[in-house]
N, C-alpha and C positions, 0 to 999 in steps of 0.2 A: 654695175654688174661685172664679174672675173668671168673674161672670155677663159672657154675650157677648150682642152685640148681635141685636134678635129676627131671625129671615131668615125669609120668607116661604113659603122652598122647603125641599123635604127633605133631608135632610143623608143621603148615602150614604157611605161611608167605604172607600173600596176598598184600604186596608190597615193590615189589624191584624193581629198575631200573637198565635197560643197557646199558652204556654209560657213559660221562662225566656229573661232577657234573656245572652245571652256577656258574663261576668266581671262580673258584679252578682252581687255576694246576696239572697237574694230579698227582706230587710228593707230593704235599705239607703237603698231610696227614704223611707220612712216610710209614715204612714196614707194612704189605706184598707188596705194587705194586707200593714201588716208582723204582726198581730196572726196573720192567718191564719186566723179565725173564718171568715171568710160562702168560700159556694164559689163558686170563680175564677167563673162564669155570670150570679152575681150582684154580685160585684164587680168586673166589666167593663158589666153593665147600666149601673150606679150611676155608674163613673166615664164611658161615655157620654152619658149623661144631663146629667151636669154641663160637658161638653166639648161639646153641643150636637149630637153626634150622636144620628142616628135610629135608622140600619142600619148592618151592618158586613158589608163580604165577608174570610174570615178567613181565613188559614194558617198553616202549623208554624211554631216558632222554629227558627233554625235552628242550633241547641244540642239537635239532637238524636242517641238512640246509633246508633252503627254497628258495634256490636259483632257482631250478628248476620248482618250484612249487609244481604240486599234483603228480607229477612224483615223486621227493623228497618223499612228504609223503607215497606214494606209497611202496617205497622202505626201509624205516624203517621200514613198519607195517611185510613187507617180509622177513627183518633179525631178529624179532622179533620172528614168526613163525618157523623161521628155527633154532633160539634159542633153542625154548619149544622142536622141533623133535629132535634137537641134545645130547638134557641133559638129562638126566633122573630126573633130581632134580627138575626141570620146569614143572610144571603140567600144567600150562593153562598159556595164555600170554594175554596185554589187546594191542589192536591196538589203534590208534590215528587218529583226524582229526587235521585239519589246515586250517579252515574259511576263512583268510585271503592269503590263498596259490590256496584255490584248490575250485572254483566254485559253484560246485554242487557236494555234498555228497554221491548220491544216489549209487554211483556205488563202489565208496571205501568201505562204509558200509554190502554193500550184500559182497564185496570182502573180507572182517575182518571176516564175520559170517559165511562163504561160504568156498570160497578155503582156504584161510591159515589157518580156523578153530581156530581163538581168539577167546574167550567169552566175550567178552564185548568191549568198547571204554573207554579211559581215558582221563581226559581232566584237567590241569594248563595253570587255562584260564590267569594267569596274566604272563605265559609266552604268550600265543597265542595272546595277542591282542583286545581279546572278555572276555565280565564279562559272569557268567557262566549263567546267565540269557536272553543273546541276543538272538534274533533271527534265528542265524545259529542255534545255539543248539538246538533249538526248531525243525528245520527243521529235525536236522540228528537222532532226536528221534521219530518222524513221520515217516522216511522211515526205521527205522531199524527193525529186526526180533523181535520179541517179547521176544528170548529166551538171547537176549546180554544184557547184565551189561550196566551201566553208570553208570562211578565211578569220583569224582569229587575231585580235592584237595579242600581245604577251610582251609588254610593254615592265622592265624590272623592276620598276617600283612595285607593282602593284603585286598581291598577291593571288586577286584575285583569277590575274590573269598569269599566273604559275606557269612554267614549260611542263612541268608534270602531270600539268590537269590537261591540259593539250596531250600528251604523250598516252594518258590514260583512254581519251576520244577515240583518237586515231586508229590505238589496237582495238578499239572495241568495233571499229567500221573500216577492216583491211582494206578494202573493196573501193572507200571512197576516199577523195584527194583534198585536205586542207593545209594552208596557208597560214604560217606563220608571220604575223607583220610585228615591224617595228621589236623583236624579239632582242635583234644585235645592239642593244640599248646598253649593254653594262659586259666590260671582262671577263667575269667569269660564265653571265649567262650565256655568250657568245660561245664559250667551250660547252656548256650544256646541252647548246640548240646541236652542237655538231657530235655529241652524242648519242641526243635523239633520234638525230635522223641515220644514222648510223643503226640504231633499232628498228625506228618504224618509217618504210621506205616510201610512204605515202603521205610525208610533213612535207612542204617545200617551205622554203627560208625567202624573203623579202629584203631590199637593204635599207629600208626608211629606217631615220634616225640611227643609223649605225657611229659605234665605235668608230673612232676613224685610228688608232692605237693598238696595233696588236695584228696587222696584215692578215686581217681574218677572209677577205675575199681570198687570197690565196689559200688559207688552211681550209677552207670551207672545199673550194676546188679540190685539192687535192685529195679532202679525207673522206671528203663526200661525194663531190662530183658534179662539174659545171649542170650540169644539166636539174639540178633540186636549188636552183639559185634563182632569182628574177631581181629585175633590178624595179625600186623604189625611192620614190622621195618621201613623202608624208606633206606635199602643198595644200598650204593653205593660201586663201589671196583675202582674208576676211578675219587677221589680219596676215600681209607676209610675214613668214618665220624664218627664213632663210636667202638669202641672194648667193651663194657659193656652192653648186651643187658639189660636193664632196664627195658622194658615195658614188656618184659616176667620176668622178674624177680617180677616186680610189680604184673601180675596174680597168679606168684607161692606162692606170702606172701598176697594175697587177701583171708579176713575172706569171703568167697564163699563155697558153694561147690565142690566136685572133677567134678563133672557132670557139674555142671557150667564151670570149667577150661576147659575141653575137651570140651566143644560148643566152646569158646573163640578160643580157641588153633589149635582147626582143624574142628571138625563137623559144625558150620556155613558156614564156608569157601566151605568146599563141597556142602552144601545145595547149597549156592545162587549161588554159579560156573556150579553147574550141574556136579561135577564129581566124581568118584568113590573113595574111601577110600585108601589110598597108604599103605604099607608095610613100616615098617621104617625101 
């Protein structure tokens, strides 16, 4: 592992995934978890640890079955939850839908804000089936509490998961606050995401799998404003996909502010989560 440079502030990580990575074997990255000895809780500690995070807000891979249908989904959003009470490292977890699994929303959704206590819903619509703009998503942001997240990959390959169709949600629900992940994936979309939000001031931007090309944590700061940034990795430990966290290394060498890093780094993350400030 690349020791990273020391940051003064708390390292919040508002996405990690639990579970297998789609079309990796779970060896194929190598050590720590091709052995498969220590359990996933502690070799996600271990590799945080070494990656400079502190905390992690976590949710499903989304490699998970649907066999059963919303029973299925059901039961992810459950080991999800029982993640976050298990760890201490896990501050808040995000639950999931599954459109093409499970009918009608209404009850899973009070279930994610309600009993198991997630703050929000996550959605990689171009594993589920649905562009992030369909009509189910419309539905299950209609019946959801006011206080949960909708946090959206927008991941450039894919189209389904467009910044446009994102940008289209947004205005249509001023009122409530989603998450763009994993957006800063490609040059040009990284200048779109900073147009968007430039528009609709209720996107915030994630830094998993960013560009590291183009000093966009600083364009992002200045054009938009530290405070619509959260800082992200995209960990997997099932298999690892990285040992260099880059995108924190990118805010620590960002001509910014320290006040600006610490938004980035941890106090956005608490804002838009609604949770308290951790101890490191």
């Amino acid at each position: 592992y690349v020791e990273l440079p020391y940051l003064m502030a708390i390292v919040i990580d508002c996405h990690q995934h639990i579970g297998q990575v789609t079309g990796r074997p779970a060896s194929s990255a190598g050590a720590p978890d091709d052995a498969g000895l220590e359990p996933e809780p502690k070799r996600r500690a271990d590799l945080n640890l070494a990656l400079g995070i502190d905390y992690a807000i976590v949710m499903p891979s989304f490699e998970y079955s649907t066999t059963n249908g919303a029973a299925a989904i059901s039961a992810v959003n459950s080991e999800i939850a029982a993640y976050v009470r298990a760890n201490d490292f896990a501050i808040a977890g995000l639950g999931i839908l599954d459109p093409m699994s499970m009918p009608e929303p209404v009850g899973e959704i009070s279930r994610i804000g309600g009993e198991l206590g997630l703050h929000g819903v996550v959605w990689h619509n171009r594993f589920q089936r649905v562009p992030i703009n369909a009509r189910p998503v419309y539905d299950s942001i209609e019946c959801a509490d006011s206080s949960l997240l909708f946090a959206f990959h927008c991941v450039a390959e894919s189209t389904m998961e467009a910044p446009w169709r994102l940008e289209e949600v947004a205005a249509a629900y001023p009122n409530r606050n989603f998450l763009a992940m994993s957006s800063l994936t490609a040059w040009s979309q990284c200048a779109q995401m900073i147009a968007i939000c430039k528009r609709q001031s209720n996107i915030y931007l994630e830094l998993g799998a960013l560009i590291p090309v183009g000093l966009w944590v600083e364009r992002i700061v200045n054009e938009v404003g530290a405070d619509r940034l959260l800082f992200g990795s995209d960990v997997y430990t099932d298999p690892v996909l990285f040992r260099y966290n880059y995108a924190l290394a990118e805010v620590d060498a960002a001509h910014i502010t320290d006040e600006a890093k610490e938004r980035i780094l941890s106090l956005n993350a608490l804002q838009l989560f609604g949770l308290s400030m951790p101890k490191r």
